[in-house]
C-alpha positions as CSV (number, residue, x, y, z in Angstrom):
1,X,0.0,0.0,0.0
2,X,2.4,2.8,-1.3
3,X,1.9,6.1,0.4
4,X,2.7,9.3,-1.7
5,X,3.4,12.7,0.0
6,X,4.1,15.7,-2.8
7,X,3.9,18.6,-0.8
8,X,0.9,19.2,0.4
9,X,-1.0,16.5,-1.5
10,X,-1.2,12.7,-0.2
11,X,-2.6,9.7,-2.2
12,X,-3.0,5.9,-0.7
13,X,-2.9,3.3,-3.6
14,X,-4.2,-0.2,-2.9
15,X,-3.9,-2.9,-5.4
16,X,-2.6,-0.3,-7.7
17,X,-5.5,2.0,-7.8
18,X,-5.6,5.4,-6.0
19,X,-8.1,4.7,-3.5
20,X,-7.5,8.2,-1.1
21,X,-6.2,11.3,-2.1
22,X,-6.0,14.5,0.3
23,X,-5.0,18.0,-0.1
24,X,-4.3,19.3,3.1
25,X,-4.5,23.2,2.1
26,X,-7.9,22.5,1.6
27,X,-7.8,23.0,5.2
28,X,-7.8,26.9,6.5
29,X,-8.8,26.7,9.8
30,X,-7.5,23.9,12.1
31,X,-11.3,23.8,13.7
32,X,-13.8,23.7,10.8
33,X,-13.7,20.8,8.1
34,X,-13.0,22.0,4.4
35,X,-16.4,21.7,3.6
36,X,-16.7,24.8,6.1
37,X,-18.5,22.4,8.7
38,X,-17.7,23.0,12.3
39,X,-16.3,19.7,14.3
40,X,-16.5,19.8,17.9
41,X,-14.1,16.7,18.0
42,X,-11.9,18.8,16.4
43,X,-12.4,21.9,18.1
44,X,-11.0,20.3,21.0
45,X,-7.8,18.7,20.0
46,X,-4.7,20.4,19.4
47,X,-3.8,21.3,15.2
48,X,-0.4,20.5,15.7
49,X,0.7,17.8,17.1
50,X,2.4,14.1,15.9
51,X,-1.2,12.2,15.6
52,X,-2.4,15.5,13.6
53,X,-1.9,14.1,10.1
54,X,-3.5,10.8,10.4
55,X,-6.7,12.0,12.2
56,X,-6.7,14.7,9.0
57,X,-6.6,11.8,6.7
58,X,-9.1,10.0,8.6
59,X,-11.6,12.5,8.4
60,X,-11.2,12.8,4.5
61,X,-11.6,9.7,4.1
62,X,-14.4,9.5,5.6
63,X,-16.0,12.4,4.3
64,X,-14.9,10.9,0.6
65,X,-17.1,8.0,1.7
66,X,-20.1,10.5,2.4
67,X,-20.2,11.8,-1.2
C-alpha cells in the first residue's frame, strides 16, 4: 500500500489503484472541516501535534465515503 506525499498533496494506492487522495491546504482553519462544517471533536484537540496528520486523513476519508 504505497503512500505518496508531494507537498501538500497525499494519495493511498491499494492494489494499484488510487483509493485516497487528500490536499491538506484544503484546510484553512484547524477547527472547521473544508467543507466549512464545524467539528466539535476537532475543536477540542490540538492542530499541531504528531497524531495530527493521520486524524486529518481520517476524516477525508471519511468524508470521501459520504459523497
Amino acid at each position: 500500500m504505497p503512500l505518496t506525499a508531494q507537498g501538500p498533496r497525499i494519495s493511498v494506492m491499494l492494489n494499484g489503484e488510487v483509493v485516497n487522495e487528500i490536499d491538506l491546504t484544503t484546510w484553512k482553519d484547524g477547527k472547521l472541516n473544508p467543507d466549512g462544517i464545524w467539528d466539535a471533536e476537532m475543536a477540542r484537540r490540538p492542530t499541531v501535534d504528531r497524531d495530527a496528520l493521520q486524524r486529518r486523513a481520517a476524516l477525508a476519508r471519511a468524508s470521501s465515503f459520504e459523497k
